[in-house]
N, C-alpha and C positions, 0 to 999 in steps of 0.2 A: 838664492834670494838674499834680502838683505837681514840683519840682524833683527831682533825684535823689537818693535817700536816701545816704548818707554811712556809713563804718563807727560813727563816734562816734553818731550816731543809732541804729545798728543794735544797739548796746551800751546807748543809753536806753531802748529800745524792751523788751529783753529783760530789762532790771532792775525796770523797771514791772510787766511782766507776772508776773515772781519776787516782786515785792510782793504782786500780787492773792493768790497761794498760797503764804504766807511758810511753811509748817511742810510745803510738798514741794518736794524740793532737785532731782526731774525730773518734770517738769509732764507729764502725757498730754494728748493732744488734749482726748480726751473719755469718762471716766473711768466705771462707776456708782458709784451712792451708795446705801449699804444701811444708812438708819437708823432705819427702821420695823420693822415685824413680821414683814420676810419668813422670820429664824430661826423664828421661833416657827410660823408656817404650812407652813414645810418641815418642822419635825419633826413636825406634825400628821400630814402629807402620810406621811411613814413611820410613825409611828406606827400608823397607818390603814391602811396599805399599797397606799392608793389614790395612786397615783405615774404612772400613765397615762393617757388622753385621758378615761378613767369618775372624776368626780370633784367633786365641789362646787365647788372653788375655779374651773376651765372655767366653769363654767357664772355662778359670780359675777363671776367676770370677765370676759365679755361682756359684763353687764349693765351693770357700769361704765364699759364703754365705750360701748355705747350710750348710756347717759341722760349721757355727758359730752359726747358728739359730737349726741344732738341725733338721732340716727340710729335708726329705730322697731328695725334690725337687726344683729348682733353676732354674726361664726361665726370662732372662734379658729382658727389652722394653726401648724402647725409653725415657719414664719416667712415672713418678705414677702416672699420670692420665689415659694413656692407661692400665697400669698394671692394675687398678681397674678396667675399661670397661673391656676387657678380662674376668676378672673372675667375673663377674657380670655376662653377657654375656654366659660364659661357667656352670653357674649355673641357665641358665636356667629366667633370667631376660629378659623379652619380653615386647613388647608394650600391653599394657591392664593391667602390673602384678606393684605390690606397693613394695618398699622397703624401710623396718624400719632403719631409723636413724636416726642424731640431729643436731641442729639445730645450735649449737657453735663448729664449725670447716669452716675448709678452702673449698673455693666454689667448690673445684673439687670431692669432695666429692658427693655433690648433682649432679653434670654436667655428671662424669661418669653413674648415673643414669639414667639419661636423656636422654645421649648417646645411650640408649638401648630401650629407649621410652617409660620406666617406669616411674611412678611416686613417688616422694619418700617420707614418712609422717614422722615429725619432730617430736624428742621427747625430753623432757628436760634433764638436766646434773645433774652428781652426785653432790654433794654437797662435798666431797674429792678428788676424779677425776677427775674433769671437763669432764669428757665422759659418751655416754649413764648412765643414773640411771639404774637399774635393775629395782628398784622398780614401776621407769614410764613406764618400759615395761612391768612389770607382772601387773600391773594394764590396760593398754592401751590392752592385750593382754586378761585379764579376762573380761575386759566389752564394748572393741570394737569390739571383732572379735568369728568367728564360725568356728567350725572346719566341714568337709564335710566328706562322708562316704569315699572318696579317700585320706582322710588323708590330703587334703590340709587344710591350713590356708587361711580364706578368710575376708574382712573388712565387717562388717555389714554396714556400711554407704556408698561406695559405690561399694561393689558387687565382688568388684577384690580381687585374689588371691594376698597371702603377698608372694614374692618368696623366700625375703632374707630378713637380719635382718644386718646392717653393720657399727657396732660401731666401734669410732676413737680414738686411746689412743695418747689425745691433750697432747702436749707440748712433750712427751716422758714418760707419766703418764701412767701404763697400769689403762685399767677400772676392776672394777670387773668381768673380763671377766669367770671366772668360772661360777656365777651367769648367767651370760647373756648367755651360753652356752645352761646352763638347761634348762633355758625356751625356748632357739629353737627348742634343742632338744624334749622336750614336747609337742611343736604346732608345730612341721614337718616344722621348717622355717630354709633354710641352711645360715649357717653363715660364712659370709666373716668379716675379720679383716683390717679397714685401721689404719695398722700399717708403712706407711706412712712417723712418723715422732720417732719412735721407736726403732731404731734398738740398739741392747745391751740395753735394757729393759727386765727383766723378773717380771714374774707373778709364785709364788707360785714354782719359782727354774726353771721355763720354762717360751721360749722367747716368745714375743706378736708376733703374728700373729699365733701360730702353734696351737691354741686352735681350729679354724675353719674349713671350709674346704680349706680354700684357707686366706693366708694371704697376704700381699702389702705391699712395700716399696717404699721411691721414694731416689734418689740420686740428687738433686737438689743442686746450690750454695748453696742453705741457708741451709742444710740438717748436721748431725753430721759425715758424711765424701758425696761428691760429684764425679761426674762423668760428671759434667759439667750439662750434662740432664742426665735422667734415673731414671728408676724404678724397680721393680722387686718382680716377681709372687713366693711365696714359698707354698708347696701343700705335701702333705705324699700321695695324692692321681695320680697313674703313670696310671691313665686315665686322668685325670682332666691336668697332666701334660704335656703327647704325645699331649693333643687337643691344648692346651696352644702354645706348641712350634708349633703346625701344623698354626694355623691362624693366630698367628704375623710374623709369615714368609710370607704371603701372600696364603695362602693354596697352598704350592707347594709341588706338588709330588717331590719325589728324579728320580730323573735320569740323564743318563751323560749327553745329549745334550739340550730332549727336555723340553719346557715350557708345563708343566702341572700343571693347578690348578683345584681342585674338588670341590672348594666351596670358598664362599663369604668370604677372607681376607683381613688382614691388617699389614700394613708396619709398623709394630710398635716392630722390634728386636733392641738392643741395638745397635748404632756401634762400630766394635774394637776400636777405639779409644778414647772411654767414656768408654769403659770396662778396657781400662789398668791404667786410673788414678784411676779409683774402687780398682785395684788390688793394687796399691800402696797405696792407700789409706786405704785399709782394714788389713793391713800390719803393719802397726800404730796403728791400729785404739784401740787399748788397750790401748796406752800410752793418747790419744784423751781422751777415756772418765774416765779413772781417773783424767786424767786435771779437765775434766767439772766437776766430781762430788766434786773434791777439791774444785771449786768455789762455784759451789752450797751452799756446809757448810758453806766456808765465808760468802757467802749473806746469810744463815740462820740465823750463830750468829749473823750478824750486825743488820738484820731488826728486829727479835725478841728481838733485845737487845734495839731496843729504838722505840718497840711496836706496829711497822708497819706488818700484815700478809704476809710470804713467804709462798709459796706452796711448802710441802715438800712431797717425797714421801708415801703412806702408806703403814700401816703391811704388809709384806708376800712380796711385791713388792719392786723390785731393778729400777731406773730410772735413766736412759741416760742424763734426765736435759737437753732435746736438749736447751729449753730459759727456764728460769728462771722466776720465774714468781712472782709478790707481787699482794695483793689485796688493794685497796684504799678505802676510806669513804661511796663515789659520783662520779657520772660523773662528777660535777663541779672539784670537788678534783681532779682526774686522768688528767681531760683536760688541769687543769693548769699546772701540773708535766708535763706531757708530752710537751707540748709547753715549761718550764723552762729547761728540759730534752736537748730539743732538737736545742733549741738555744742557749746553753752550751759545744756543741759538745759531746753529747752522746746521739747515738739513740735508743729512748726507742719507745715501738708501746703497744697499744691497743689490746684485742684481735679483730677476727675477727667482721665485721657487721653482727649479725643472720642471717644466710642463708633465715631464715622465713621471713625476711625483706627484702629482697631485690624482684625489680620489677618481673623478672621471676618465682619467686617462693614464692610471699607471696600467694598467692589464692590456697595454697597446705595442707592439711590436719597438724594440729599440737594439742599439750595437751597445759597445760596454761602456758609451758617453763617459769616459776616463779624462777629456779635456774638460768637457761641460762640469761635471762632477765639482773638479779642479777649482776652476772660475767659479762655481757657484758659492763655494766657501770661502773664496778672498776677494772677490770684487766689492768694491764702493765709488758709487758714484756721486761725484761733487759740485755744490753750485754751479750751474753752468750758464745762468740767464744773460743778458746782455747787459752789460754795465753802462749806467747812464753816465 
């Protein structure tokens, strides 16, 4: 690594970045930007008075996310944490059943598990990706677990079927997700993608989420375009999809007058009026991330140019750069940056606290997260919004 940063460094550091955004005197992480049509689609939206999940703009904005992702299928929710329960959920994630994932990403990850009554076991981070290792799952997968004459995957320690496997490509990083494929496909484990924080990310010339059976987005303020709240289920599978749109509607039958529902749903459809600032937003959303990834290179050359670690994308993979991201010394090192960061007026953040760490979920099955660990105590993530 490189030597230890310095205050007079910490002082260049934050002046550079005051440059990138000379006309905002406190920088946000990561901001929206509303310079398209999304006025003009919201006052439609009232005008109309169609402002709930019934609405044209829902339905256009599916489609542009399908035909961007590549994806035959497109069912809007509320936001990406329902979007994940759903297809957790629709694949078959039950109480008694375990599902594989890690331990450095954001808590709704582990919560939509839980949502389901699952339990979810942690596993550590690549060492390039920040997401799932392959290699901690083909090892976690060759000598914790058995496979049964029904083809399930089951944990020898304790007992329960593995039902899914649901790596998260952090920051806008895809993971080796080809790798991690393989081996589901191998041990009969079906794989959902939280792809989340991904979108215009591709792996190997194709977008993060469509490797699986079901992939997630979410459209959140902080997200690389917004919809205020919102998420969204993308599938090739038009079973997995009819089921998808049937239960976030509330399982309702169609018909003209009456209320009928045939099973236990959820209110979790997008409404028109978070689907038309999507649609405006997805509209741009080109010009968006050539922004971001022109920043990215700046912060590339600057930190490698005076020997501080950026995370940049790897081979074969294209990244969205939702934040930006450097790696530090020490948590001593990082704590100080970020506290000089941040009473400087530019807000830098930490990645998240290991999920394995926190009160509800440390007593949960994990491997020795010695990468995760790692990252947790030098990563900082940096202004990353799109520059006007």
């Amino acid at each position: 690594m490189h030597k230890n940063i310095s205050t007079k460094l910490f002082g260049e550091i934050i002046a550079f970045i005051h440059n990138l955004y000379p006309k905002e005197s406190s920088i946000s992480l990561h901001e929206p930007r509303f310079i398209g049509k999304e006025k003009e689609y919201l006052n439609n939206c009232i005008d109309t008075t169609y402002v709930s999940y019934i609405g044209e703009y829902v339905n256009r904005f599916e489609k542009m996310i399908s035909e961007y992702t590549g994806a035959k299928y497109a069912i809007a929710t509320v936001n990406g944490t329902c979007a994940l329960h759903t297809a957790l959920k629709l694949s078959g994630v039950n109480p008694g059943s375990e599902v594989l994932t890690q331990a450095l990403t954001f808590v709704a990850t582990a919560n939509a598990i839980s949502h389901c009554g699952a339990q979810p076991v942690f596993l550590d981070s690549d060492e390039t990706t920040l997401g799932m290792s392959p290699d901690k799952l083909s090892a976690f997968l060759e000598l914790e677990t058995v496979g049964k004459d029904n083809g399930e995957c089951h944990n020898k320690r304790s007992g329960k079927k593995i039902s899914a496997c649901l790596p998260v490509h952090v920051f806008g990083h895809s993971v080796r997700i080809d790798k991690i494929k393989a081996l589901c496909d191998q041990y009969h484990i079906t794989l959902i993608e939280d792809s989340t924080e991904s979108l215009g990310s591709l792996y190997k010339g194709k977008h993060t989420g469509t490797f699986g059976r079901i992939g997630v987005f979410s459209f959140n303020g902080n997200k690389p375009i917004t919809t205020g709240g919102g998420g969204m289920i993308i599938t090739d599978d038009e079973y997995m999809a009819k089921r998808a749109r049937h239960i976030t509607t509330n399982a309702k039958v169609p018909h003209k007058w009456e209320f009928i529902h045939d099973e236990i749903g959820y209110n979790y459809r997008m409404p028109n009026i978070n689907a038309a600032l999507g649609c405006a937003q997805m509209e741009i959303y080109s010009q968006f991330l050539e922004n971001k990834r022109q920043l990215a290179s700046i912060y590339s050359n600057y930190f490698n140019g005076i020997g501080v670690k950026f995370v940049s994308e790897m081979k074969h993979s294209r990244s969205n750069y939702w934040l930006n991201t450097i790696i530090l010394n020490n948590r001593k090192e990082r704590d100080e940056f970020l506290d000089y960061a941040n009473k400087n007026g530019v807000m830098c953040r930490p990645a998240w606290r290991l999920i394995s760490r926190l009160a509800m979920y440390k007593h949960f099955q994990r491997d020795n997260l010695e990468n995760a660990k790692w990252f947790e105590d030098r990563i900082v993530n940096l202004p990353s919004s799109v520059r006007l």
